[in-house]
N, C-alpha and C positions, 0 to 999 in steps of 0.2 A: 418447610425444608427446601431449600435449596435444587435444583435440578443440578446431576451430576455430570461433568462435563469429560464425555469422552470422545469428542472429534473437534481441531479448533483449526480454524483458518487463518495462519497469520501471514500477514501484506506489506511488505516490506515498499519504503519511498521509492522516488525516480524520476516527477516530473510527467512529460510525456508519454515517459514510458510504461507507464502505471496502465497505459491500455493493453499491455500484455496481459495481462491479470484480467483481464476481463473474458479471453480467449481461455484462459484454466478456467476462472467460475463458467461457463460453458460449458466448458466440457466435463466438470465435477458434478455440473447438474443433472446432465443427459449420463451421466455414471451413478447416480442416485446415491452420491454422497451429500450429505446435508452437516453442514456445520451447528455446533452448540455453544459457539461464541465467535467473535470476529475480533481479532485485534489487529489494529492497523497504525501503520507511523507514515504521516506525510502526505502524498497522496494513496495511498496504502489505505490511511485512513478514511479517507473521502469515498472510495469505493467501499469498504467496509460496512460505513456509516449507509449507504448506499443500499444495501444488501441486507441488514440490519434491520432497517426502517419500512423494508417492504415486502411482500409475501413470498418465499423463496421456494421455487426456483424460477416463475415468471417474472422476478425482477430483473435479472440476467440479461433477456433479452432488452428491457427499457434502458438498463444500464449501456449496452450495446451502441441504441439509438442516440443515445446522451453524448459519448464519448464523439462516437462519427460528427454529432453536430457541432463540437468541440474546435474553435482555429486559435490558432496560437495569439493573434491579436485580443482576444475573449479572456486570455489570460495574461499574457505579457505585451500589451501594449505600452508601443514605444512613444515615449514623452521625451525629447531634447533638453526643453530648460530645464525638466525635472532631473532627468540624467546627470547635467550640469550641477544641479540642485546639493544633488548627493556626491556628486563627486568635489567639489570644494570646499563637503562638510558642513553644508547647513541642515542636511537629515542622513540617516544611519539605512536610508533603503533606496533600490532607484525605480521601483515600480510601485506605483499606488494600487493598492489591494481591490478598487470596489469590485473588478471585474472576476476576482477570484471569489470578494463575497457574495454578488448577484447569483453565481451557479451555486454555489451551495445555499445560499438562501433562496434559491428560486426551485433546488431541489430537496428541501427538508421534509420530510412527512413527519418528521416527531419533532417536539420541542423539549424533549428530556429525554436524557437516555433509556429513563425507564420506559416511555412508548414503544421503544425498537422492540417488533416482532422477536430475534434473535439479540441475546446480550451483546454487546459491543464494550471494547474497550479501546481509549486512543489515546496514543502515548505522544507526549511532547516535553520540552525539553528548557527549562528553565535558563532562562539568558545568564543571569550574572554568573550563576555554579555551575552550569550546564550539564547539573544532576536530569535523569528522567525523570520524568510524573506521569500517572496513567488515570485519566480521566472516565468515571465507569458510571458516572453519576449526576444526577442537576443539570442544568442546559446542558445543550449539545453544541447551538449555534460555534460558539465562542473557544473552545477547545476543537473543533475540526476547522475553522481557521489557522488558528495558531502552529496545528499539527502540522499545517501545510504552507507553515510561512519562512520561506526559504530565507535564510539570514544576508542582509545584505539587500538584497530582491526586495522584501515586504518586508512593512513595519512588523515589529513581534506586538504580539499580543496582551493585553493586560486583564488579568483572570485573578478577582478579589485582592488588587493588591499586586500582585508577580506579576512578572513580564515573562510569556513564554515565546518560543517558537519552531521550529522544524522538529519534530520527534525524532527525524533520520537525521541527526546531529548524535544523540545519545543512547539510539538504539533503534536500528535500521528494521532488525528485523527480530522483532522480541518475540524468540522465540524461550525464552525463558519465563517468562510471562504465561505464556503456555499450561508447560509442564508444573509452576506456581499452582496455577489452579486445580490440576490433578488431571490434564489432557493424556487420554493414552493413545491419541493416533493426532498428531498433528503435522495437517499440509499447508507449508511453504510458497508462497507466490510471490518470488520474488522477480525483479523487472531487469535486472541486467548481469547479475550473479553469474559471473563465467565466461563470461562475455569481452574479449581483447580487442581494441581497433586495430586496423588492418596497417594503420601507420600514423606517426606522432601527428598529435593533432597541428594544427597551422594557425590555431589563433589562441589568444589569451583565455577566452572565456573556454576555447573548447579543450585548453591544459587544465585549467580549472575544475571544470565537470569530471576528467579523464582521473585526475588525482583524487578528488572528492568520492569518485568511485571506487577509487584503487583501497583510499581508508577505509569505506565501510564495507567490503566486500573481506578486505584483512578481520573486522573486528566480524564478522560475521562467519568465516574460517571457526575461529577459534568457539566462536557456541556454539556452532555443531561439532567441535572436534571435546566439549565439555558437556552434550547434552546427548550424545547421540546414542549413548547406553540408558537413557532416563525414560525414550518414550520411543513410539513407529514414529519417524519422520520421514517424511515425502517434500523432497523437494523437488517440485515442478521445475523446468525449465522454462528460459525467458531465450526467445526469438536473438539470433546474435547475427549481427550485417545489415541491418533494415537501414537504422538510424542513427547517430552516434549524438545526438544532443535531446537533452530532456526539456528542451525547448519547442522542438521540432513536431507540430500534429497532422503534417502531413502527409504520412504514413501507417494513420492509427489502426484502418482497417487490412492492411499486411498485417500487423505489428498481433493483430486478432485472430485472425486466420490461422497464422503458423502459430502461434501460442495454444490457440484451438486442438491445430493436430497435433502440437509435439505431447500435448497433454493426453489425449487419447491413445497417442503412440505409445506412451511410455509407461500411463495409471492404467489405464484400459484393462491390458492382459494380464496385472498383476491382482486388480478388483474380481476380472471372471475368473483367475485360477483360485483367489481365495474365497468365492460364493462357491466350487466345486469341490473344496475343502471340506466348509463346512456344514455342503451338505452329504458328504461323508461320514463324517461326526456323528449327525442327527439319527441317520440312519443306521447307524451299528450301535444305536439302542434302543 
């Protein structure tokens, strides 16, 4: 039988900013909340997977180390002719993947889903319908790629046949996926959720990002405003003024720090009033 799943982690995409999320798993851990599934979209998923694959709650701080060693050239390095490449329409992306694949293959501990310590699931998002798919099963490699193949940016992915790519294209932050599997407390890590810049952005790419946010923060409104009678949700807060590009990793350890404290600021006192709860309960029988 099955383990019953009553606290799930779900990690919503962002880029860069995915190292906010790493400031809550911190602080959820020194709160001795333990998750009974991870589901993650994008890079959501990549720390998930993260988390998943190795003994929690000491993987947190590894995770931690990882991110800090993290430059943006390690992920988005700039190629000219390739640039070119894509933009005159000889290929559909304008960064070549390896450096995305080297981190996650240089940090995999499982090579199936089923070795992950804790269940994982990781949602990505089929190119041509740009239906969801959630990946819970059989390698891992190749779907937490894909999860985090920003459209346009990286090639998508080919998984038996389908071409997928960015999961935060068709479900930022599945939190319905959740409650699917019968989660009755699930907390929310999302990376930019709330979060307005201080003024129009000033370049192409960074209207791009700004809008790309504005959709899925909209379609992300409306599941919690459809699921919010279904289970306990906790939605953590994501550090807002650090950074405005999920390009950007030079500010990963602010982006830690305050995700850290607004997480203890906010779960903190809601976790010790209800362990004084219940041991109220215990005791008046």
């Amino acid at each position: 039988m099955k383990k019953k799943i009553k606290t799930a982690f779900v990690l919503s995409g962002g880029g860069s900013l995915g190292a906010a999320q790493v400031g809550m798993l911190k602080a959820l851990a020194e709160l001795n909340v333990k998750p009974d599934v991870l589901i993650g979209a994008s890079v959501g998923a990549l720390n998930a997977a993260f988390i998943a694959m190795n003994r929690w709650p000491d993987c947190v701080k590894d995770l931690e180390e990882l991110w800090i060693s993290i430059k943006r050239q390690d992920v988005f390095p700039l190629d000219i002719p390739a640039l070119v490449s894509a933009i005159i329409g000889k290929r559909n992306y304008l960064i070549d993947s390896s450096g995305l694949r080297k981190i996650i293959r240089d940090n995999l501990r499982a090579e199936t889903f089923e070795e992950c310590q804790i269940p994982l699931r990781v949602v990505v998002t089929e190119v041509l319908s740009g239906k969801v798919a959630i990946f819970s099963s059989g390698p891992l490699f190749e779907p937490l790629l894909a999860s985090a193949s920003i459209p346009g940016v990286f090639a998508p992915v080919e998984i038996n046949g389908i071409f997928y790519m960015d999961g935060g294209v068709s479900d930022n932050t599945p939190i319905s996926d959740a409650l699917n599997l019968g989660a009755k407390e699930v907390y929310v890590l999302p990376t930019s959720y709330g979060c307005e810049p201080e003024e129009v952005p000033n370049s192409a790419m960074g209207m791009f990002l700004h809008t790309s946010n504005l959709l899925v923060n909209q379609g992300f409104r409306r599941d919690l405003e459809n699921n919010q009678s279904k289970a306990k949700l906790e939605i953590l807060k994501a550090p807002c003024g650090i950074i405005q590009s999920s390009y950007d990793f030079s500010q990963t350890q602010a982006l830690i720090q305050q995700s850290y404290e607004m997480t203890m600021t906010t779960i903190g006192p809601k976790l010790a009033n209800k362990k004084v709860i219940n041991k109220r309960i215990k005791s008046s029988f």
